[in-house]
Rosetta silent file (secondary structure, phi, psi, omega in degrees, C-alpha in Angstrom):
SEQUENCE: XXXXXXXXXXXXXXXXXXXXXXXXXXXXXXXXXXXXXXXXXXXXXXXXXXXXXXXXXXXXXXXXXXXXXXXXXXXXXXXXXXXXXXXXXXXXXXXXXXXXXXXXXXXXXXXXXXXXXXXXXXXXXXXXXXXXXXXXXXXXXXXXXXXXXXXXXXXXXXXXXXXXXXXXXXXXXXXXXXXXXXXXXXXXXXXXXXXXXXXXXXXXXXXXXXXXXXXXXXXXXXXXXXXXXXXXXXXXXXXXXXXX
SCORE:     score description
SCORE:     0.000 S_00000001
   1 L     0.000  131.851 -179.036  -25.500  -24.782   13.326 S_00000001
   2 L   -82.577  153.508 -177.040  -25.210  -28.027   11.418 S_00000001
   3 E   -81.469  130.485 -179.388  -21.845  -29.343   10.373 S_00000001
   4 E  -108.280  -27.053 -174.931  -21.139  -29.022    6.645 S_00000001
   5 E  -141.040  129.987  176.879  -17.463  -29.986    6.507 S_00000001
   6 E  -130.063  130.231  179.690  -15.464  -32.276    8.766 S_00000001
   7 E  -110.509  124.757 -175.773  -11.722  -32.851    8.521 S_00000001
   8 E  -121.778  118.411  173.777  -10.443  -35.983   10.253 S_00000001
   9 E    47.659   46.592 -175.175   -6.770  -36.707   11.003 S_00000001
  10 E   -74.962  123.288  171.296   -5.643  -34.926    7.859 S_00000001
  11 E  -124.376  149.864  175.798   -2.004  -35.381    6.877 S_00000001
  12 E  -146.597  123.656  176.910   -0.265  -34.192    3.720 S_00000001
  13 E  -119.875  143.636  168.245    3.321  -34.820    2.705 S_00000001
  14 E  -112.454  107.794 -172.086    5.254  -33.660   -0.322 S_00000001
  15 L    54.100 -120.827 -177.205    8.041  -36.227   -0.662 S_00000001
  16 L   -84.742  -10.666 -172.055    9.829  -36.169    2.723 S_00000001
  17 E   -90.329  109.400  178.306    8.231  -32.915    3.833 S_00000001
  18 E   -85.598  109.886 -173.707    5.185  -33.437    6.082 S_00000001
  19 E   -89.804  -39.215  176.374    3.192  -30.221    5.716 S_00000001
  20 E  -118.858  133.269 -167.328    0.023  -31.191    7.636 S_00000001
  21 E  -122.169   54.227  174.833    0.412  -33.395   10.695 S_00000001
  22 E    89.172   61.604 -179.123   -2.963  -34.786   11.692 S_00000001
  23 E   -94.445  131.313  173.114   -5.488  -31.951   11.627 S_00000001
  24 E  -124.820  131.917 -173.559   -9.075  -32.566   12.767 S_00000001
  25 E  -161.671  157.221  175.698  -11.615  -29.781   12.480 S_00000001
  26 E  -126.608  147.260  172.015  -15.264  -29.023   11.724 S_00000001
  27 E  -122.900  128.663 -177.024  -16.874  -26.180    9.810 S_00000001
  28 E   -98.849  153.780 -178.530  -20.529  -25.435   10.495 S_00000001
  29 L   -59.445  130.190  179.211  -23.103  -24.115    8.088 S_00000001
  30 L    84.562    1.817 -176.608  -23.140  -20.303    8.033 S_00000001
  31 L   -91.138  145.302  171.924  -19.814  -20.036    9.875 S_00000001
  32 E  -110.064  115.240 -179.420  -16.887  -17.840    8.807 S_00000001
  33 E  -111.604  122.300  175.417  -13.566  -19.451    9.741 S_00000001
  34 E  -103.359  134.051 -178.895  -10.350  -17.497    9.207 S_00000001
  35 E  -110.227  119.623 -178.944   -7.068  -19.417    9.082 S_00000001
  36 E  -121.624  164.934  178.484   -3.959  -17.459   10.068 S_00000001
  37 L   153.447  167.795 -177.753   -0.325  -18.349   10.586 S_00000001
  38 L   -67.077  161.870  174.689    3.177  -17.751    9.249 S_00000001
  39 L   -59.128  139.681  178.427    4.153  -18.398    5.624 S_00000001
  40 L    80.425   10.694 -176.733    4.897  -22.067    5.006 S_00000001
  41 L   -86.067  -10.395  179.738    2.818  -23.246    7.961 S_00000001
  42 L   108.225    4.794 -175.164    0.436  -25.338    5.828 S_00000001
  43 H   -60.843  -51.113 -176.939   -2.548  -22.952    5.647 S_00000001
  44 H   -68.264  -37.150  177.176   -3.032  -23.026    1.867 S_00000001
  45 H   -61.835  -42.251  177.871   -2.381  -26.773    1.674 S_00000001
  46 H   -57.648  -47.237 -179.237   -5.035  -27.286    4.351 S_00000001
  47 H   -63.986  -43.794 -176.687   -7.549  -25.250    2.333 S_00000001
  48 H   -70.230  -21.546  174.026   -6.705  -27.015   -0.944 S_00000001
  49 H   -73.653  -24.829 -175.799   -7.205  -30.408    0.716 S_00000001
  50 H   -61.616  -38.500  176.878  -10.781  -29.437    1.615 S_00000001
  51 L  -110.171   19.216  174.345  -11.943  -29.733   -1.988 S_00000001
  52 L    59.839   28.579  165.819   -9.185  -32.212   -2.875 S_00000001
  53 L   -65.382  -31.725  166.238   -7.256  -29.921   -5.202 S_00000001
  54 L  -110.059  129.221  178.265   -4.498  -31.462   -3.078 S_00000001
  55 L   -81.166  122.820  178.343   -5.008  -35.157   -2.325 S_00000001
  56 L   -59.837  148.944  173.820   -4.437  -35.817    1.390 S_00000001
  57 L   -72.344  -40.743  172.948   -1.740  -38.365    2.274 S_00000001
  58 E  -155.164  168.591 -178.199   -4.114  -39.762    4.903 S_00000001
  59 E   101.378  177.574 -175.903   -7.264  -38.787    6.751 S_00000001
  60 E  -128.699  147.217  169.569  -10.794  -37.962    5.602 S_00000001
  61 E  -115.748  114.126 -179.935  -12.690  -34.962    4.302 S_00000001
  62 E  -103.535  115.763  179.661  -16.409  -35.335    5.062 S_00000001
  63 E  -116.420  119.870 -178.096  -18.582  -32.914    3.066 S_00000001
  64 L    49.665   48.641  174.940  -22.324  -32.946    3.759 S_00000001
  65 L    71.979    7.575  176.417  -21.970  -36.355    5.463 S_00000001
  66 E  -115.173  137.028  175.445  -20.043  -38.015    2.588 S_00000001
  67 E   -79.813  103.410 -174.160  -16.363  -38.954    2.696 S_00000001
  68 H   -84.330   -4.816  178.932  -15.193  -37.290   -0.509 S_00000001
  69 H   -66.373  -18.983 -179.368  -11.604  -38.569   -0.188 S_00000001
  70 H   -94.335   -0.573 -172.280  -12.794  -41.756   -1.899 S_00000001
  71 L   -73.151  151.728  170.491  -14.486  -39.975   -4.805 S_00000001
  72 L   -74.062  166.675 -179.743  -13.536  -40.302   -8.465 S_00000001
  73 H   -60.901  -37.481  179.808  -12.400  -37.175  -10.325 S_00000001
  74 H   -64.141  -44.400  177.988  -15.821  -36.919  -11.983 S_00000001
  75 H   -65.142  -37.540  179.707  -17.590  -37.056   -8.608 S_00000001
  76 H   -64.399  -35.698  178.990  -15.109  -34.509   -7.221 S_00000001
  77 H   -62.256  -34.765  174.655  -15.952  -32.074   -9.993 S_00000001
  78 H   -64.588  -43.889 -179.875  -19.573  -32.139   -8.779 S_00000001
  79 H   -61.165  -40.885 -176.910  -18.379  -31.472   -5.216 S_00000001
  80 H   -67.734  -21.090  172.889  -16.220  -28.557   -6.403 S_00000001
  81 H   -67.766  -29.060 -177.385  -19.320  -26.927   -7.882 S_00000001
  82 H   -91.000   -9.137  176.643  -20.675  -26.854   -4.321 S_00000001
  83 E  -121.809   94.501  179.234  -17.409  -25.509   -2.855 S_00000001
  84 E   -67.202  145.076 -178.488  -16.507  -22.241   -4.554 S_00000001
  85 E  -131.798  131.757  176.272  -12.794  -21.427   -4.534 S_00000001
  86 E  -120.112  124.764 -173.450  -11.093  -18.062   -4.904 S_00000001
  87 L   -99.114  174.288  174.008   -7.323  -18.099   -5.399 S_00000001
  88 L   -62.633  -46.515  178.041   -4.554  -15.528   -4.983 S_00000001
  89 L   -92.271  149.145 -164.349   -4.346  -15.193   -8.761 S_00000001
  90 L   -78.859  -25.102  175.393   -7.626  -14.416  -10.460 S_00000001
  91 L    55.597   34.088  175.832   -7.507  -17.146  -13.143 S_00000001
  92 L   -84.377  151.002  175.838   -9.930  -15.328  -15.459 S_00000001
  93 L   -76.337  116.067 -172.460   -9.960  -16.196  -19.165 S_00000001
  94 L   -67.086  -26.478 -175.753   -8.252  -13.162  -20.755 S_00000001
  95 L   -89.690    2.675  178.357   -9.923  -13.605  -24.179 S_00000001
  96 L  -114.637  148.761  176.612  -13.444  -13.622  -22.705 S_00000001
  97 E   -68.966  169.605  177.122  -15.445  -10.697  -21.357 S_00000001
  98 H   -55.063  -48.361 -178.546  -16.375  -10.526  -17.683 S_00000001
  99 H   -64.346  -39.523  178.032  -19.874  -11.859  -18.432 S_00000001
 100 H   -63.324  -37.877  174.703  -18.505  -14.670  -20.594 S_00000001
 101 H   -60.669  -38.700 -176.235  -16.194  -15.643  -17.722 S_00000001
 102 H   -72.394  -41.232 -169.358  -19.198  -15.769  -15.375 S_00000001
 103 H   -87.005  -11.290 -174.594  -21.624  -17.771  -17.500 S_00000001
 104 H   -57.590  -55.196 -174.311  -19.216  -20.404  -18.811 S_00000001
 105 H   -65.786  -47.036  179.976  -19.324  -22.864  -15.885 S_00000001
 106 H   -61.749  -35.126 -179.968  -23.088  -22.786  -15.167 S_00000001
 107 H   -71.825  -38.177 -177.149  -23.878  -23.306  -18.859 S_00000001
 108 H   -81.226  -45.989 -173.769  -21.363  -26.143  -19.272 S_00000001
 109 H   -82.994  -31.455 -174.640  -21.599  -27.893  -15.903 S_00000001
 110 L  -114.466    4.129 -177.468  -25.270  -27.310  -15.109 S_00000001
 111 L    52.270   35.281 -179.978  -26.710  -26.943  -18.626 S_00000001
 112 L   -75.401  145.708  178.788  -28.179  -23.639  -17.545 S_00000001
 113 L   -68.311  150.289 -179.554  -29.703  -21.491  -20.274 S_00000001
 114 H   -59.458  -41.227 -177.773  -27.643  -18.513  -21.387 S_00000001
 115 H   -58.952  -46.205 -178.455  -30.526  -16.176  -20.542 S_00000001
 116 H   -67.381  -42.035 -178.502  -30.773  -17.431  -16.971 S_00000001
 117 H   -64.700  -42.456 -179.613  -26.983  -17.405  -16.479 S_00000001
 118 H   -64.245  -40.628  179.523  -26.655  -13.848  -17.823 S_00000001
 119 H   -59.917  -45.526  179.675  -29.470  -12.655  -15.564 S_00000001
 120 H   -69.848  -35.190  177.459  -27.716  -14.088  -12.498 S_00000001
 121 H   -57.764  -44.689  178.776  -24.390  -12.765  -13.756 S_00000001
 122 H   -63.011  -39.744 -179.281  -25.763   -9.213  -13.788 S_00000001
 123 H   -63.649  -42.363 -178.467  -27.153   -9.692  -10.277 S_00000001
 124 H   -72.767  -35.110  175.955  -23.790  -10.900   -8.961 S_00000001
 125 H   -62.478  -37.211  176.214  -21.828   -8.144  -10.703 S_00000001
 126 H   -63.706  -42.082 -178.463  -24.093   -5.679   -8.930 S_00000001
 127 H   -61.034  -36.165 -178.611  -23.407   -7.477   -5.639 S_00000001
 128 L   -95.477    9.660  173.628  -19.625   -7.103   -6.096 S_00000001
 129 L    76.618   30.129 -177.779  -19.934   -3.484   -7.257 S_00000001
 130 L  -131.176   37.282 -177.830  -19.106   -4.043  -10.936 S_00000001
 131 H   -52.305  -33.425 -172.702  -22.456   -3.583  -12.716 S_00000001
 132 H   -89.865    7.654 -172.700  -20.823   -1.581  -15.504 S_00000001
 133 H  -110.209   11.827 -175.224  -18.085   -4.133  -16.310 S_00000001
 134 L   -56.099  -38.390 -175.173  -20.060   -6.990  -17.921 S_00000001
 135 L   -97.423    2.941 -179.972  -18.584   -6.342  -21.385 S_00000001
 136 L   -78.189  156.483  173.010  -15.067   -5.433  -20.230 S_00000001
 137 E   -96.961  149.167 -176.750  -12.093   -7.747  -20.713 S_00000001
 138 H   -50.785  -36.972 -176.141  -10.020   -8.736  -17.653 S_00000001
 139 H   -63.727  -19.813 -179.765   -6.946   -6.858  -18.911 S_00000001
 140 H   -89.172   -1.418 -176.460   -8.824   -3.556  -18.626 S_00000001
 141 L  -101.651  152.399  172.261   -9.633   -4.148  -14.939 S_00000001
 142 L   -71.460  166.296  177.524   -7.555   -3.432  -11.842 S_00000001
 143 H   -57.871  -42.214  179.619   -6.402   -6.362   -9.704 S_00000001
 144 H   -63.582  -38.948  177.635   -9.091   -5.640   -7.138 S_00000001
 145 H   -67.228  -41.623  178.653  -11.773   -5.612   -9.833 S_00000001
 146 H   -61.829  -39.583  179.818  -10.491   -8.874  -11.303 S_00000001
 147 H   -67.893  -35.090  176.681  -10.602  -10.516   -7.885 S_00000001
 148 H   -67.109  -36.229  173.691  -14.183   -9.318   -7.391 S_00000001
 149 H   -62.871  -41.665  179.502  -15.079  -10.849  -10.766 S_00000001
 150 H   -61.573  -37.385  176.560  -13.424  -14.091   -9.593 S_00000001
 151 H   -65.718  -45.222  178.677  -15.628  -14.046   -6.472 S_00000001
 152 H   -60.467  -40.666 -179.885  -18.737  -13.461   -8.614 S_00000001
 153 H   -61.802  -42.916  178.249  -17.689  -16.322  -10.890 S_00000001
 154 H   -63.246  -37.296 -178.890  -17.402  -18.705   -7.922 S_00000001
 155 H   -71.707  -20.078  179.431  -20.840  -17.580   -6.689 S_00000001
 156 L   -58.742  -28.050 -179.062  -22.391  -18.322  -10.101 S_00000001
 157 L   -84.535    2.748 -179.621  -22.379  -22.029   -9.187 S_00000001
 158 L    51.976   55.988 -175.382  -24.442  -21.266   -6.044 S_00000001
 159 L   -71.333  160.363  175.711  -21.968  -23.059   -3.756 S_00000001
 160 L   -87.303  -25.330 -178.606  -22.688  -24.165   -0.185 S_00000001
 161 E  -136.576  142.952  172.666  -19.182  -23.205    0.972 S_00000001
 162 E  -115.849  127.761  177.357  -16.703  -20.595   -0.259 S_00000001
 163 E  -107.696  129.593 -179.714  -12.966  -21.211    0.162 S_00000001
 164 E  -121.073  121.418 -179.785  -10.615  -18.223   -0.110 S_00000001
 165 E  -104.879   93.855 -178.694   -6.866  -18.752   -0.441 S_00000001
 166 L    43.726   59.821 -170.086   -5.211  -15.449    0.523 S_00000001
 167 L   -66.870  -13.307 -178.641   -7.491  -13.595   -1.902 S_00000001
 168 L  -110.528    2.089 -170.736   -5.828  -10.209   -1.336 S_00000001
 169 L   -71.634  -20.823 -179.867   -2.150  -11.185   -1.235 S_00000001
 170 L   -94.411    4.957 -172.646   -1.526  -10.387   -4.921 S_00000001
 171 L   -98.026  150.844  168.777   -3.229   -6.976   -4.743 S_00000001
 172 L   -63.285  146.294 -175.248   -1.861   -3.477   -4.354 S_00000001
 173 H   -51.583  -37.794 -175.990   -2.628   -2.225   -0.829 S_00000001
 174 H   -73.075  -10.774  179.640   -5.252    0.285   -1.982 S_00000001
 175 H   -97.711   -9.873 -176.232   -7.270   -2.486   -3.668 S_00000001
 176 H   -61.741  -44.450 -174.885   -7.379   -4.815   -0.682 S_00000001
 177 H   -58.570  -39.253 -176.335  -10.277   -2.997    1.004 S_00000001
 178 H   -67.915  -33.295  178.286  -12.675   -3.326   -1.933 S_00000001
 179 H   -74.366  -42.941  178.573  -12.219   -7.113   -2.041 S_00000001
 180 H   -62.791  -34.862  179.154  -12.527   -7.506    1.739 S_00000001
 181 H   -64.008  -40.194  177.495  -15.716   -5.401    1.668 S_00000001
 182 H   -64.248  -42.464  179.705  -17.275   -7.821   -0.846 S_00000001
 183 H   -65.291  -38.130  178.533  -16.244  -10.783    1.332 S_00000001
 184 H   -64.393  -41.460  176.525  -17.668   -9.098    4.406 S_00000001
 185 H   -60.853  -39.400  179.620  -20.955   -8.562    2.561 S_00000001
 186 H   -65.158  -42.029  177.970  -20.970  -12.216    1.596 S_00000001
 187 H   -59.975  -37.679 -178.422  -20.433  -13.272    5.206 S_00000001
 188 H   -68.988  -19.235  176.643  -23.426  -11.149    6.212 S_00000001
 189 L   -81.518   -5.088  179.745  -25.644  -13.126    3.821 S_00000001
 190 L    94.005   11.133  178.146  -24.874  -16.270    5.856 S_00000001
 191 L   -66.496  135.134  173.182  -22.457  -17.868    3.381 S_00000001
 192 E   -73.752  126.233 -174.328  -20.215  -20.538    4.926 S_00000001
 193 E  -136.480  136.454  169.138  -16.640  -19.340    4.371 S_00000001
 194 E  -119.560  120.539 -170.954  -13.141  -20.633    5.103 S_00000001
 195 E  -124.735  115.221  169.078  -10.590  -17.874    4.534 S_00000001
 196 E   -85.622  122.137 -171.611   -6.804  -18.213    4.625 S_00000001
 197 L  -149.254  151.137  169.212   -5.673  -14.640    5.171 S_00000001
 198 L   -97.899   -3.954 -174.784   -2.906  -12.282    6.251 S_00000001
 199 L   -86.711   93.355 -174.092   -5.518   -9.560    6.864 S_00000001
 200 H   -67.604  -33.226  178.163   -5.792   -9.610   10.658 S_00000001
 201 H   -61.923  -41.427  177.861   -8.322   -6.768   10.724 S_00000001
 202 H   -63.729  -47.051 -179.596  -10.652   -8.778    8.506 S_00000001
 203 H   -59.944  -41.042 -178.294  -10.225  -11.907   10.636 S_00000001
 204 H   -65.520  -38.164 -172.341  -10.899   -9.929   13.790 S_00000001
 205 H   -86.369  -37.087 -166.772  -14.003   -8.273   12.400 S_00000001
 206 H  -106.538  -28.413 -173.909  -15.657  -10.923   10.230 S_00000001
 207 L   -69.726  145.460  165.526  -14.638  -14.368   11.539 S_00000001
 208 L   -83.747  -31.796 -176.389  -16.792  -16.402   13.878 S_00000001
 209 E  -146.409  143.814  178.898  -13.715  -18.486   14.628 S_00000001
 210 E  -120.203  131.121  174.063   -9.983  -18.089   14.015 S_00000001
 211 E  -107.563  131.148  173.554   -7.551  -20.990   13.584 S_00000001
 212 E  -105.086  115.599 -179.382   -3.846  -20.401   14.110 S_00000001
 213 E  -107.352  136.787  173.135   -1.788  -22.949   12.166 S_00000001
 214 E  -148.633  135.586  177.278    1.957  -23.411   12.538 S_00000001
 215 L    50.981   38.618  172.630    4.262  -26.191   11.349 S_00000001
 216 L    84.312    5.215  177.515    1.350  -28.321   10.181 S_00000001
 217 E  -122.277  151.437  165.097   -0.703  -28.230   13.387 S_00000001
 218 E   -80.858  108.163 -175.619   -3.653  -26.185   14.590 S_00000001
 219 E   -78.024  -37.734 -175.660   -1.866  -24.613   17.555 S_00000001
 220 E  -159.890  148.510  174.072   -4.850  -22.671   18.861 S_00000001
 221 E  -148.296  155.856  179.473   -8.364  -21.717   17.864 S_00000001
 222 E   171.167 -170.367  177.053  -11.150  -19.615   19.283 S_00000001
 223 L   -68.237  157.936  176.047  -13.213  -16.502   18.800 S_00000001
 224 H   -54.314  -39.990  179.328  -11.422  -13.463   17.331 S_00000001
 225 H   -57.216  -46.630 -177.653  -11.688  -11.828   20.757 S_00000001
 226 H   -68.178  -48.687 -174.185   -9.916  -14.761   22.398 S_00000001
 227 H   -66.381  -44.250 -174.519   -7.217  -15.286   19.750 S_00000001
 228 H   -83.411  -31.266 -175.888   -6.310  -11.627   19.244 S_00000001
 229 H  -101.843  -28.237 -177.139   -6.781  -10.312   22.782 S_00000001
 230 L  -138.665   54.397  179.886   -6.077  -13.327   24.998 S_00000001
 231 L   -63.125  139.395 -176.489   -4.031  -15.939   23.095 S_00000001
 232 L   -92.619  -28.303 -174.833   -3.130  -18.836   25.356 S_00000001
 233 L   -92.127  137.691 -178.504   -0.280  -20.341   23.356 S_00000001
 234 H   -58.581  -39.699 -178.340    3.154  -18.737   23.414 S_00000001
 235 H   -65.121  -39.328  176.996    3.596  -19.389   19.677 S_00000001
 236 H   -62.628  -44.342 -179.601    0.314  -17.599   18.895 S_00000001
 237 H   -60.494  -45.955  179.573    1.408  -14.632   21.001 S_00000001
 238 H   -58.116  -47.124 -178.150    4.769  -14.417   19.226 S_00000001
 239 H   -61.273  -47.518 -176.438    3.137  -14.529   15.800 S_00000001
 240 H   -66.912  -34.864  176.637    0.554  -11.863   16.628 S_00000001
 241 H   -61.232  -35.653  179.792    3.170   -9.554   18.133 S_00000001
 242 H   -72.530  -38.376 -170.758    5.024   -9.672   14.803 S_00000001
 243 H   -96.664  -17.749 -175.848    2.041   -9.063   12.546 S_00000001
 244 L   -93.483    0.000    0.000   -0.139   -6.683   14.565 S_00000001
């Protein structure tokens, strides 16, 4: 598998608080990496540094062999089209229908024709199990449905990598499964994914590799089998005993 994303000596501080303390990591094309760890450990900051929604204090983010930490905002916007991002909150435009939410970015950023964008929009709504919701407004959808629309919207840009920042943490428990099922389907298509998650079952089942982050460091990483069944680090063991 070729390397698509490389993180080198990444640090991030907010004022006096050093949140990331020199993380180096690679993500390979077609790989699903799940990032786990306690609240406040730096997981979401790490993810947001990957597409420079957070500017690193030091270190490099290499995406497809280019150091994007030096890019202008305009250049970064191009990169962000290639790195889809799904947040905890769905960030849909409430005054636009589901289809209007989907086609906006491809038509504006890629000058795609409305006809072509709508056609792909219908295909992606089918993929996320919402074929009948094209004309609905976000307010009429459940949280799980809104998050699935948000995933479809990110996929509209045909990204090379998908970043998920705790995509189920704002959902009612009964809606979590429908979103995870869509993500699992996406992983099976070979999409490169980095997922910050509290859903240990998902990480165990879908990840190729699991990173355990605590206090700004990657404490341990390995296959789901290794991390969940045979963690080597005492801190990893403690964390898993609490959450499993």
């Amino acid at each position: 598998m070729s390397e698509i994303l490389e993180i080198k000596n990444l640090t991030k501080s907010f004022d006096e608080n050093e949140v990331l303390k020199g993380i180096s990591e690679e993500v390979h094309s077609g790989e699903v990496v799940c990032v786990i760890g306690p609240s406040g450990s730096g997981k979401s900051t790490y993810l947001r540094c990957m597409n420079l929604l957070e500017k690193p204090t030091s270190g490099s983010i290499i995406f497809k062999n280019d150091d994007i930490t030096q890019y202008s905002e305009k250049e970064l916007n191009k990169v962000r089209e290639e790195m889809g991002m799904v947040f905890q909150s769905f960030n849909l435009f409430p005054h636009k229908t589901v289809m209007e939410n989907l086609i906006l970015a491809p038509m504006e950023a890629k000058n795609e024709s409305k006809e072509k964008a709508v056609e792909r929009g219908h295909r992606l709504l089918k993929q996320v199990g919402l074929s009948d919701k094209a004309d609905a407004y976000p307010s009429s959808l459940s949280g799980g449905q809104q998050q699935r629309v948000a995933i479809a919207r990110a996929l509209m840009m045909e990204p090379d990598v998908m970043l998920f920042d705790e995509p189920t943490s704002a959902l009612d428990p009964e809606m979590v499964g429908e979103v995870l099922a869509v993500m699992q389907g996406l992983a099976q298509t070979g999409m490169t994914m980095v997922v910050v998650t509290h859903e240990m079952g998902f990480a165990r089942e879908v990840a190729d590799r699991v990173l355990f982050i605590d206090e700004g460091y990657i404490i341990e990483q390995g296959s789901p089998e290794q991390i969940f069944n045979h963690p080597e680090n005492e801190r990893t063991r403690e964390f898993l005993e609490k959450v499993l």
